[in-house]
C-alpha positions in Angstrom: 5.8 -13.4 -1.9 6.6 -10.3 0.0 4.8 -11.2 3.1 7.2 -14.1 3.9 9.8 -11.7 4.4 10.2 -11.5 8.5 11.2 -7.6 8.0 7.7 -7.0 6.4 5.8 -8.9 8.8 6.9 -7.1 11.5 6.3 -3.7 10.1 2.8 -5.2 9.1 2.5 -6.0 13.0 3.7 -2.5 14.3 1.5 -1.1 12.0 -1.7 -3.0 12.9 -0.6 -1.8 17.0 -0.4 1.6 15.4 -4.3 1.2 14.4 -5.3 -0.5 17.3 -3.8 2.5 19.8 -5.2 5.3 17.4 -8.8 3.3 17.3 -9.2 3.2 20.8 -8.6 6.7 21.4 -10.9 7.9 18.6 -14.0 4.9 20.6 -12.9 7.0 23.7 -13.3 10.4 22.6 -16.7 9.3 20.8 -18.2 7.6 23.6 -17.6 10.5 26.0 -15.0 9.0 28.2 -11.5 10.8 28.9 -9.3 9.7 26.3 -5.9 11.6 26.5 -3.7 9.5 28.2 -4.8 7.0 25.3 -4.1 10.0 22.4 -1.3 10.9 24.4 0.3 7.3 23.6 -0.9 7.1 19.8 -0.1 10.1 18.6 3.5 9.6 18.9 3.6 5.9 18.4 2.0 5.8 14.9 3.8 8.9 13.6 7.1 7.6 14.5 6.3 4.1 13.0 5.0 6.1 10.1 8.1 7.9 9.3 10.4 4.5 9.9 8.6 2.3 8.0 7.2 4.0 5.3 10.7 4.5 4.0 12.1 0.9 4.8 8.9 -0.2 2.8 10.5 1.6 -0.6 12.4 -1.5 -0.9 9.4 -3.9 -1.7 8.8 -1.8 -4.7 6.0 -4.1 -5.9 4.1 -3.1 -3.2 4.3 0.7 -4.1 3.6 1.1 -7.5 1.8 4.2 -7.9 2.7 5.3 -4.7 4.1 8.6 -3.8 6.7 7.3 -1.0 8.7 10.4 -1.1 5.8 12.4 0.0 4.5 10.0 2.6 7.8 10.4 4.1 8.5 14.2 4.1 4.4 14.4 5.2 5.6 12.0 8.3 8.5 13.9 9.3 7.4 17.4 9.1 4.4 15.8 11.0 7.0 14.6 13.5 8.8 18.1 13.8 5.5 20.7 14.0 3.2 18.2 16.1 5.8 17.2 18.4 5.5 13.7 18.4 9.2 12.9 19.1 
């Protein structure tokens, strides 16, 4: 079972942080309160996750089947590059 695999289970956790950061900004901006410090700290955090783990994922090939990988990757980088996240 893929999930066993350490490797996995941390990108799973980084991930799940990546959500977290990006949910609270989005409950900040919603409810009216100053949220760009929190944006400020999401924005770059889940695109750089993004772009590191999507293609360290294409090795657990069972869990991509279907999936354009190549594309999520080149959408996270050029993401990285115009956006200025890193």
């Amino acid at each position: 079972m893929v999930i066993l695999d350490q490797a996995m289970q941390f990108m799973l956790a980084d991930m799940s942080a990546a959500r977290l950061l990006i949910w609270n900004a989005a409950w900040r901006c919603d409810a009216g309160l100053p949220f760009t410090k929190e944006s400020s700290h999401a924005k770059p955090f889940a695109g750089d996750l993004c772009a590191r783990n999507v293609w360290n994922a294409r090795k657990h090939s069972e869990l991509l089947q279907g999936i354009p990988i190549e594309r999520f990757y080149r959408d996270a980088k050029i993401h990285q590059k115009w956006d200025g996240t890193s």
